[in-house]
PALOMAR-891999 format. One record per residue (C-alpha): residue number from 1; x, y, z. Coordinates in nm, 4 decimals, always signed. Example, Ala and Ser with C-alpha at 12.3 -4.5 7.8 and 13.67 -1.06 7.14 Angstrom:
BEGIN
<r 1, <+1.2300, -0.4500, +0.7800>>
<r 2, <+1.3670, -0.1060, +0.7140>>
// end
This chain:
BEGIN
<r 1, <+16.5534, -11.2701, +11.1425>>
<r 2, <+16.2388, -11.3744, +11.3061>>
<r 3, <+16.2797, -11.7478, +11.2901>>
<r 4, <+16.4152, -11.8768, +11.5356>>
<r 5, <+16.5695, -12.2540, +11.6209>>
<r 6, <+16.4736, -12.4919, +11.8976>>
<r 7, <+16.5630, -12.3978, +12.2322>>
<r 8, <+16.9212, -12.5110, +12.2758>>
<r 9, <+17.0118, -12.5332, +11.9384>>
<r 10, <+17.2286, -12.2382, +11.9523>>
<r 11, <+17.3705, -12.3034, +12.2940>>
<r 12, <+17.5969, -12.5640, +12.1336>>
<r 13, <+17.9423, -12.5598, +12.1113>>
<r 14, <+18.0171, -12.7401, +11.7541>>
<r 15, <+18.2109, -13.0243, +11.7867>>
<r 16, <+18.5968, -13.0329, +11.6868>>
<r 17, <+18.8152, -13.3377, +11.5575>>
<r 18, <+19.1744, -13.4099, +11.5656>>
<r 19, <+19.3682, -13.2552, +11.3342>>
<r 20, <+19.5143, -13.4658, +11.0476>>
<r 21, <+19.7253, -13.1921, +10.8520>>
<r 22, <+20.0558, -13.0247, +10.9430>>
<r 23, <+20.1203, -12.7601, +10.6998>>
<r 24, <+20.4334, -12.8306, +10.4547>>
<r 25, <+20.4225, -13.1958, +10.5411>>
<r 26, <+20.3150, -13.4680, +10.3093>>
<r 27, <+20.4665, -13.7626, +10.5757>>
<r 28, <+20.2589, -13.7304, +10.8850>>
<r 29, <+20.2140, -13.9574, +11.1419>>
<r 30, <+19.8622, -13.9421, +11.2518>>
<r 31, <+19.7982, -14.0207, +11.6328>>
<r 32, <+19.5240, -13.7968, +11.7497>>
<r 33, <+19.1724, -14.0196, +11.6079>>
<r 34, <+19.2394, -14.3479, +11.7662>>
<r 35, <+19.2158, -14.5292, +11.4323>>
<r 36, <+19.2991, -14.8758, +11.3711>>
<r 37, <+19.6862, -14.8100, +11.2337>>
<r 38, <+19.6131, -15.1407, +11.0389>>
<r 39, <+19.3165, -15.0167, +10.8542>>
<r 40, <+19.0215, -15.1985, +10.7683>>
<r 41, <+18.9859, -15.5892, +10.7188>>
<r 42, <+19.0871, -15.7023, +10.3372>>
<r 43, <+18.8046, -15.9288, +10.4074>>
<r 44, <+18.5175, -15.6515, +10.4657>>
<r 45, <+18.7384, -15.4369, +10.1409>>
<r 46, <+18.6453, -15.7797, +9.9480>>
<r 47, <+18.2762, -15.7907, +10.0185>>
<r 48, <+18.2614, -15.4068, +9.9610>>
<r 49, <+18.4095, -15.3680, +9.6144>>
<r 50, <+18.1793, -15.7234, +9.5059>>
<r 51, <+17.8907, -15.4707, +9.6248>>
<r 52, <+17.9851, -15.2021, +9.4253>>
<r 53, <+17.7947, -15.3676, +9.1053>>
<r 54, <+17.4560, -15.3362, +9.2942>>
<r 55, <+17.5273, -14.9418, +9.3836>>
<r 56, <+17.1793, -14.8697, +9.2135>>
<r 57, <+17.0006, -15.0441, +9.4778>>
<r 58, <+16.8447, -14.9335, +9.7711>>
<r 59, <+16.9554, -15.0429, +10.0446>>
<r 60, <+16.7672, -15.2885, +10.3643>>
<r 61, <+16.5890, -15.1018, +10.5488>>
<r 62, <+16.5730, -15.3515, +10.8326>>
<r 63, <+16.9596, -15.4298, +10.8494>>
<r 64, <+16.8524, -15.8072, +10.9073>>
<r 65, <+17.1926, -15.9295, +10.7785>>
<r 66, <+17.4189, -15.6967, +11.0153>>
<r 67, <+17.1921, -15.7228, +11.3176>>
<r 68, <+17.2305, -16.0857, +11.3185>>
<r 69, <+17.6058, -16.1245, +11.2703>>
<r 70, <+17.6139, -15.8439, +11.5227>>
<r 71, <+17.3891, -16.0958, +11.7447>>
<r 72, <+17.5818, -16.4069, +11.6323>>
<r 73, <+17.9274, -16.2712, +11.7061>>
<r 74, <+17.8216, -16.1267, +12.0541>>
<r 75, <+17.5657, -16.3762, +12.1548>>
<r 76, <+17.3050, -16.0825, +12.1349>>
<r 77, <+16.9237, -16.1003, +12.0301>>
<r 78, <+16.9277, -15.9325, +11.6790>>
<r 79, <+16.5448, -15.7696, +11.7354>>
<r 80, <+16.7116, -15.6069, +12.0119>>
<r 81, <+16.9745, -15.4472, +11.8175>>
<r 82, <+16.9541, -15.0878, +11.6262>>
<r 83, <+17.1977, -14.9704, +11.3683>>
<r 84, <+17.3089, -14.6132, +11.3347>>
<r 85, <+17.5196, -14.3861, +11.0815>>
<r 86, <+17.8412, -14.4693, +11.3683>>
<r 87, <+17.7662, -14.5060, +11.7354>>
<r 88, <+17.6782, -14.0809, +11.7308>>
<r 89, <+17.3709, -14.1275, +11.5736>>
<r 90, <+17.2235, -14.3821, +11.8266>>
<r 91, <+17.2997, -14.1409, +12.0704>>
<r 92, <+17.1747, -13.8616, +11.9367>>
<r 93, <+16.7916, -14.1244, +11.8580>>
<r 94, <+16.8372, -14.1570, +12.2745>>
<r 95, <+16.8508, -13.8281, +12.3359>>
<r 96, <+16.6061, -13.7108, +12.0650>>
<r 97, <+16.3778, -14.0129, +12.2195>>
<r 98, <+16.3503, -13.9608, +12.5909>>
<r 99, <+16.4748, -13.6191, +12.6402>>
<r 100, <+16.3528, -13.2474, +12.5764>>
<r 101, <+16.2752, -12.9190, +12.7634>>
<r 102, <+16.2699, -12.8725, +13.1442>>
<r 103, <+16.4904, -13.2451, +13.1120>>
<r 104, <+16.8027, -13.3246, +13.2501>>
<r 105, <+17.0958, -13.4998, +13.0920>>
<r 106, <+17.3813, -13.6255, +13.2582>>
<r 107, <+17.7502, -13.7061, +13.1706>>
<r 108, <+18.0890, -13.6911, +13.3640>>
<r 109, <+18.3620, -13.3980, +13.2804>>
<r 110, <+18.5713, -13.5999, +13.1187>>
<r 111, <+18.2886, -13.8015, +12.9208>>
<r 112, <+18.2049, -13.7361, +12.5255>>
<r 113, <+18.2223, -13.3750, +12.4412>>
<r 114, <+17.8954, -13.5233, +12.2409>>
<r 115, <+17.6807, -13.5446, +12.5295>>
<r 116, <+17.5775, -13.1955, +12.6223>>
<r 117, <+17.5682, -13.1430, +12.2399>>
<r 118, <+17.2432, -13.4059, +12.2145>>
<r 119, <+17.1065, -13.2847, +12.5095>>
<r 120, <+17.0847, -12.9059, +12.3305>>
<r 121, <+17.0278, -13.0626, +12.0268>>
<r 122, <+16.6958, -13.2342, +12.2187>>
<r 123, <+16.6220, -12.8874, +12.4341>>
<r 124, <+16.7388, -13.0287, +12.7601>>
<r 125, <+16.9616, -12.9349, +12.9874>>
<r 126, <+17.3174, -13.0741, +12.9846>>
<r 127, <+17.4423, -13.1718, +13.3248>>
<r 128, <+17.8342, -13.2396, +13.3899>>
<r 129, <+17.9210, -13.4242, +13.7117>>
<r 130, <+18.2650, -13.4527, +13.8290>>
<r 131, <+18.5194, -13.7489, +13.8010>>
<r 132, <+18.7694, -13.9287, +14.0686>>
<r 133, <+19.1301, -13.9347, +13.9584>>
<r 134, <+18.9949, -13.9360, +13.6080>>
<r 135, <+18.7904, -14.2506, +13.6724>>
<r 136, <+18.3894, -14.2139, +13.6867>>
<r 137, <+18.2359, -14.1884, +14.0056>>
<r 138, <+17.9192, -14.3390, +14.0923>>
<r 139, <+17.8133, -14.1416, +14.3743>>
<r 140, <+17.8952, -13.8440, +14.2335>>
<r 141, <+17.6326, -13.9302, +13.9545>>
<r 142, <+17.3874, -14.0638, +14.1993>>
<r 143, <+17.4064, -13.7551, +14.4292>>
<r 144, <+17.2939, -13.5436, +14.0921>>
<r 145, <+17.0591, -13.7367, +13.9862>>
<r 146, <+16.6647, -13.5800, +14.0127>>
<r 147, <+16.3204, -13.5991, +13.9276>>
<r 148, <+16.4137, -13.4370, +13.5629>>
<r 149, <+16.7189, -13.7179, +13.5021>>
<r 150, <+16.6308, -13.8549, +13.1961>>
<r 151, <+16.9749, -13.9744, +13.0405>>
<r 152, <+17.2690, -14.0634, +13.1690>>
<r 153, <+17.5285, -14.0976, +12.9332>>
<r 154, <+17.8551, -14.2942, +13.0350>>
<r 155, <+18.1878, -14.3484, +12.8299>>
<r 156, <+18.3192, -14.6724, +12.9398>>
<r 157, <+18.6027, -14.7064, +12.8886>>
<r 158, <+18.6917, -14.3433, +12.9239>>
<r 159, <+18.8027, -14.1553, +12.6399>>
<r 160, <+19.0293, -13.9342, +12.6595>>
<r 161, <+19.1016, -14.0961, +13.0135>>
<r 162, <+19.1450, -14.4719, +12.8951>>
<r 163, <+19.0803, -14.5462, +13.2557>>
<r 164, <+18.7661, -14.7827, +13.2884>>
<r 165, <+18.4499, -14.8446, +13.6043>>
<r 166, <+18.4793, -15.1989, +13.7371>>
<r 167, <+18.2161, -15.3748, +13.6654>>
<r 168, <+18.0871, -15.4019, +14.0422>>
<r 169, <+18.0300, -15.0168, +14.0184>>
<r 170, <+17.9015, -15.0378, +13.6758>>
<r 171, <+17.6179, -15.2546, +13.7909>>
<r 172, <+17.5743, -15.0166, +14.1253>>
<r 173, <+17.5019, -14.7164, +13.9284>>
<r 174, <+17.2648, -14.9369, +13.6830>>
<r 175, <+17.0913, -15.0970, +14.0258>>
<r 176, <+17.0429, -14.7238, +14.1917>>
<r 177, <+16.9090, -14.5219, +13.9225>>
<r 178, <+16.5552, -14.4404, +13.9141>>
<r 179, <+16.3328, -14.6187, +13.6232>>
<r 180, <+16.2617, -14.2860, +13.4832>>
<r 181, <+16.6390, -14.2787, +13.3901>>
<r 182, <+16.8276, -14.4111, +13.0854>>
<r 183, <+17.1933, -14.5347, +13.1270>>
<r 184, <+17.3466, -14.5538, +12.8232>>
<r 185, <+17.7176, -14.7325, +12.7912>>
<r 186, <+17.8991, -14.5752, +12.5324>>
<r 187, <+18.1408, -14.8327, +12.4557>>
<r 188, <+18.3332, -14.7485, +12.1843>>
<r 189, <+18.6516, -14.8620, +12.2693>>
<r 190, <+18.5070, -15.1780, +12.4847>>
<r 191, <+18.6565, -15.4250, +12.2599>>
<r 192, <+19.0268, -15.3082, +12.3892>>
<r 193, <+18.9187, -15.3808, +12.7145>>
<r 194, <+18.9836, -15.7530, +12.7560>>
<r 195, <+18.6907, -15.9589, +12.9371>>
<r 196, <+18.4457, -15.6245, +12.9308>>
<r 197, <+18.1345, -15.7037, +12.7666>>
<r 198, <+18.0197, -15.3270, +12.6983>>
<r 199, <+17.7552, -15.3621, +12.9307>>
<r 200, <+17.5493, -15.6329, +12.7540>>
<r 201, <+17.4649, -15.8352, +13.0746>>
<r 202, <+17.3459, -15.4860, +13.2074>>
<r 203, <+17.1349, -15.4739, +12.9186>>
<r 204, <+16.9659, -15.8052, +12.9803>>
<r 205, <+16.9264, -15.7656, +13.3223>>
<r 206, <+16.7508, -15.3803, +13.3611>>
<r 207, <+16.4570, -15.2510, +13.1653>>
<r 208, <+16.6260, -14.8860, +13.1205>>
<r 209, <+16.9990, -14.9375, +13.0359>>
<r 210, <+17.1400, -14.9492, +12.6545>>
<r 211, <+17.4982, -15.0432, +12.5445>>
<r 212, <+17.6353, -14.8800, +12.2153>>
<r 213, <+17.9316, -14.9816, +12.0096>>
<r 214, <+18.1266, -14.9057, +11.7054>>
<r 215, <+18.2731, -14.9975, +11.3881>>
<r 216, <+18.5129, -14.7261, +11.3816>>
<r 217, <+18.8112, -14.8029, +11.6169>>
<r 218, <+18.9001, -15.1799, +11.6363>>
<r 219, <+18.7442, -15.2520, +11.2864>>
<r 220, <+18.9160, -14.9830, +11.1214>>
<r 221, <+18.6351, -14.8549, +10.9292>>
<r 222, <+18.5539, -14.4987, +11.0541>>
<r 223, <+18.5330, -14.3541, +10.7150>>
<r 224, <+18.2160, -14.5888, +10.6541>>
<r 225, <+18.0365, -14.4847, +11.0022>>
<r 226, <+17.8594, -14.7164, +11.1472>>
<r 227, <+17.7774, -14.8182, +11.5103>>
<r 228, <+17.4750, -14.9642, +11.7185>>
<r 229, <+17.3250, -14.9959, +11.9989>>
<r 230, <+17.1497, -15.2805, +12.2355>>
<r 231, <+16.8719, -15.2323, +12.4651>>
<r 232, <+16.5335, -15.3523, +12.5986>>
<r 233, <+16.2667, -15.4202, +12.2892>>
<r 234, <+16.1050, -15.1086, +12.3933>>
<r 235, <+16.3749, -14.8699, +12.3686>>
<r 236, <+16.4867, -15.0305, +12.0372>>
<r 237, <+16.1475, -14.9873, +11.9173>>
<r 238, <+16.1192, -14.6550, +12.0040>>
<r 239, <+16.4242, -14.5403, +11.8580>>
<r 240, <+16.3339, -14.7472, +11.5363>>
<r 241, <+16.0318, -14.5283, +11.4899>>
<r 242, <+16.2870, -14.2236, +11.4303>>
<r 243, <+16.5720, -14.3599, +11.2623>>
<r 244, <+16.5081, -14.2668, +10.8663>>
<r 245, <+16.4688, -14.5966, +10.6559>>
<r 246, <+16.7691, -14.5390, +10.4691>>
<r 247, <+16.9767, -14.4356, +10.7044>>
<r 248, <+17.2706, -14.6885, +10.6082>>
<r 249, <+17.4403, -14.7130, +10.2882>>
<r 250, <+17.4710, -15.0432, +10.1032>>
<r 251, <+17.8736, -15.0146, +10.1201>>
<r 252, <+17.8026, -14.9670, +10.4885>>
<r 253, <+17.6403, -15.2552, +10.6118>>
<r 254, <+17.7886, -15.5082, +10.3731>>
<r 255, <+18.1339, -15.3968, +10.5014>>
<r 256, <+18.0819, -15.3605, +10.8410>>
<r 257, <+17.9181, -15.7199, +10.8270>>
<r 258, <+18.2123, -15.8945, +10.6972>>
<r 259, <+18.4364, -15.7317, +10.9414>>
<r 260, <+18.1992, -15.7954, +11.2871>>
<r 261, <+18.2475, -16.2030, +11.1409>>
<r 262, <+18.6556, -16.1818, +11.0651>>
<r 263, <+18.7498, -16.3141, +11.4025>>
<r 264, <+19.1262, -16.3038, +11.3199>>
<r 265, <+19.1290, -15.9735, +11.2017>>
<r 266, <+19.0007, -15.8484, +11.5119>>
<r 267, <+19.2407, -16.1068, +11.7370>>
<r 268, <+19.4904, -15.9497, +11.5943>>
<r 269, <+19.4421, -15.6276, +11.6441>>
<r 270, <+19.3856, -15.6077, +11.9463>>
<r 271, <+19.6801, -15.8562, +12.0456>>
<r 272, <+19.9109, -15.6146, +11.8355>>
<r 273, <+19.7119, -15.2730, +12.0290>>
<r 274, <+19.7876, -15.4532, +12.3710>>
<r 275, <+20.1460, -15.4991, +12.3153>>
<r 276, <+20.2110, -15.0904, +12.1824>>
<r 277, <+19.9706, -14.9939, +12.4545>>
<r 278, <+20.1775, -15.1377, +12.7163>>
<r 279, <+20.5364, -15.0445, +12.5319>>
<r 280, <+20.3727, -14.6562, +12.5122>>
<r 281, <+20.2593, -14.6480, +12.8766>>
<r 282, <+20.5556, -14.8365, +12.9874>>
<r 283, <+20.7755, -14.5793, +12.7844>>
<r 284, <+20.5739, -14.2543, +12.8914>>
<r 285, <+20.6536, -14.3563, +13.2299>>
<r 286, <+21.0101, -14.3869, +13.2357>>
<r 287, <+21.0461, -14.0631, +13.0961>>
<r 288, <+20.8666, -13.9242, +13.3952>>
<r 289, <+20.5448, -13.8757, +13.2149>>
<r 290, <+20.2460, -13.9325, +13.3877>>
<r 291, <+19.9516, -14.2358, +13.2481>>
<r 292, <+19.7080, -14.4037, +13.3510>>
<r 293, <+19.6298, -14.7747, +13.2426>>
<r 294, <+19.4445, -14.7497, +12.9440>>
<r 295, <+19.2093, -15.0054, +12.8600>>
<r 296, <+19.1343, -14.8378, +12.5082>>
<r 297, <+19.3743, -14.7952, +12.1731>>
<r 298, <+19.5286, -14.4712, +12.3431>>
<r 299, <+19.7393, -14.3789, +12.5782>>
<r 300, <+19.6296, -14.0016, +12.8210>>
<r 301, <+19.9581, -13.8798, +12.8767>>
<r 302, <+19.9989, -13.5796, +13.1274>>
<r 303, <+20.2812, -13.3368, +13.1467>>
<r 304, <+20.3756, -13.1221, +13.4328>>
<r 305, <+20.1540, -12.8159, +13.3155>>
<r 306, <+19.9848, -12.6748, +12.9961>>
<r 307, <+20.3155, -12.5059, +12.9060>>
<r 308, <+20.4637, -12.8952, +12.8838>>
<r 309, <+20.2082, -13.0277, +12.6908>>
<r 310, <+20.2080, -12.7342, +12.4561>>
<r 311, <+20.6116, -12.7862, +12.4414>>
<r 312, <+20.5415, -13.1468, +12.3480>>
<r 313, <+20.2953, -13.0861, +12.0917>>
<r 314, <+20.5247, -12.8715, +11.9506>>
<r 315, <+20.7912, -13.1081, +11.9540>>
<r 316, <+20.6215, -13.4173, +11.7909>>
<r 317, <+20.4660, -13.1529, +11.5191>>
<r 318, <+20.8440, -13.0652, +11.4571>>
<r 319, <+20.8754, -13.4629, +11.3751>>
<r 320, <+20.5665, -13.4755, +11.1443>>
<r 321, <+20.3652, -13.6504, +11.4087>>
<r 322, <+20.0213, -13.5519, +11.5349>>
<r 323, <+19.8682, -13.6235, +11.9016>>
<r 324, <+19.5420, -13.4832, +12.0347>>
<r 325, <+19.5288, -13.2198, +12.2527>>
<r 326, <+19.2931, -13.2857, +12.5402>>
<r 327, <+19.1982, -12.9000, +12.6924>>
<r 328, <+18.8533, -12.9036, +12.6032>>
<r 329, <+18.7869, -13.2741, +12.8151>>
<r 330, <+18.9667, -13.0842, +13.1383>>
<r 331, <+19.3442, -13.1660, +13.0398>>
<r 332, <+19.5157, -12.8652, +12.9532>>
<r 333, <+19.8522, -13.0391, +13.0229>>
<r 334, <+19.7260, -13.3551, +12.8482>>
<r 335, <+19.7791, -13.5364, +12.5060>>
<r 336, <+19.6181, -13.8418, +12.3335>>
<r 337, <+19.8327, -14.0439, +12.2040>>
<r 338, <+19.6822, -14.3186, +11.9658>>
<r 339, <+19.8328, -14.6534, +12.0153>>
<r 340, <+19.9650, -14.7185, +11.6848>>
<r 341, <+20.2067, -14.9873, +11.4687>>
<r 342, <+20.5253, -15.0750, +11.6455>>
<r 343, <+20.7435, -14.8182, +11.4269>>
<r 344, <+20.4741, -14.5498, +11.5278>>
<r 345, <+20.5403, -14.5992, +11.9527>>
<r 346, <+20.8962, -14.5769, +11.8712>>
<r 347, <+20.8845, -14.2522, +11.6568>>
<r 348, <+20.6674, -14.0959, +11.9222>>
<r 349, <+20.9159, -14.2356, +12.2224>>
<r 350, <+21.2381, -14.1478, +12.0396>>
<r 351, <+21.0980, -13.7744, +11.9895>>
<r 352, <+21.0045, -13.7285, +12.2912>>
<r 353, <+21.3275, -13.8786, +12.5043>>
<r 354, <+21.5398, -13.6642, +12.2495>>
<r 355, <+21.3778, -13.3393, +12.2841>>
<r 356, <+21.0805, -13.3325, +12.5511>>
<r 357, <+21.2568, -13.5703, +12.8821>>
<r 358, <+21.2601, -13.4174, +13.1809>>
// end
């Protein structure tokens, strides 16, 4: 063929999800997404199937009505807030926004597998920069950074790592970079991370940092996909300018408004997520499993080499239950264990002790 895509375009490595079949099993336990085991609120269900009338319509194309529960709920400016088909696509208007060819984009090993797929995606140049004991590391990031920076993207907290910065390095790497660089929080799993606001006073307080967040883990809606981000009225209006009117179905922001408002829902959740985090960790450990504290809905646990992992995998297959296997983010040895109901930590402690304990 002569055509030919953008520069980059075919340097990308397509991304892969967890897996959600095993093959001859109808009862499987799926742990390897990090959904919310409780499913969506019955509150956002409610305002979604009332909706379902008006399916004819088009829907806002200014997302007043989300932006300002959004704003309401997190004490946010709603002008200052965009809203994307699940925290990707804001990403993806970043990187399509400020980067291109002869760019540089930067993310840590152990960051979104995303990253270096935008930057491609955008013609620029992914650039990976190593972690500390699976935490991000500022100076590494700062000793990278150069003239052609133009992103940073940061996963905070980690994923598939759980671990999180402290926010006194957080605001070190936003103080040092230059103003010709973006830092952009991912925070996806930020609500699990009690006291963390994602980044927002970040956000207020530098003209070239932007917070994202989603409504696919603690809201349990990640078949609806839908996210945002935060940022200086600039960058908002920037990316604005190339987000497609339409880009969000009415089912989408009517549901996703209800659940950002049902308080109690979400208290829950994340009261029930800290409890089977801390059984999961607490249970990894004692069979000689190594974890990190995990300030997400998932627990990284690390086995004594690939072979163990593989072993393990194996094992909780065997039991109908599937983890996510972690070699691609720089854990052979490692699976992701999603924090799930009670019943769901014991199945996947009970397995393992039985057949996997050292």
């Amino acid at each position: 063929m002569t055509i030919r895509p953008q520069p980059g375009i075919l340097d990308i490595a397509p991304y892969v999800g967890g897996a959600s079949r095993i093959d001859g099993r109808a009862d499987v336990l799926k742990l390897s997404a990090n959904e919310n085991p409780y499913g969506p609120p019955p509150s956002a269900l409610a305002a979604m199937a009332e909706a379902l009338p008006n399916l004819h319509r088009y829907p806002s194309t200014d997302h007043a009505p989300l932006r300002e529960a959004i704003g309401e709920v997190h004490g946010l400016d709603p002008d200052r807030i965009v809203i994307g088909v699940g925290s990707d696509e804001v990403l993806q208007f970043i990187a399509q926004a400020y980067a291109g060819p002869g760019d540089e984009v930067i993310h840590t090993e152990h960051g979104f597998s995303l990253y270096p797929i935008l930057a491609h995606a955008a013609g620029a140049t992914p650039v990976s920069v190593p972690e500390r004991e699976r935490v991000v590391d500022v100076d590494a990031i700062l000793d990278r950074v150069g003239p052609a920076t133009r992103v940073v993207y940061l996963t905070n907290p980690g994923n598939p790592t759980g671990t999180r910065l402290p926010e006194d390095e957080l605001a070190r790497l936003a103080s040092s970079l230059p103003t010709s660089c973006l830092l952009v929080l991912d925070g996806a799993y930020a609500e699990f991370s009690d006291g963390f606001d994602g980044g927002a006073a970040l956000v207020d307080a530098y003209d070239n940092v932007v917070m994202t967040r989603t409504f696919s883990k603690v809201y349990g809606l990640g078949g609806l996909r839908v996210g945002w981000g935060y940022g200086p009225a600039e960058v908002i209006d920037t990316l604005l300018r190339i987000r497609q009117p339409f880009n969000m179905s009415t089912i989408s922001l009517i549901g996703a408004e209800a659940a950002v408002r049902d308080r109690d829902f979400v208290a829950r959740c994340l009261a029930a997520n800290a409890e089977g985090r801390a059984r999961l960790t607490g249970g990894l450990r004692q069979l000689g499993i190594a974890c990190d504290d995990s300030h997400t809905n998932f627990v990284l646990a690390r086995f004594a080499d690939e072979a163990a992992a593989d072993a393990a995998e194996t094992t909780l297959k065997t039991a109908g239950i599937i983890v996510r296997r972690v070699k691609g983010y720089g854990f052979p040895e490692g699976l992701r264990i999603t924090v799930g109901r009670p019943e769901d930590v014991d199945a996947v402690l009970a397995t393992l002790r039985e057949r996997v304990a050292p």
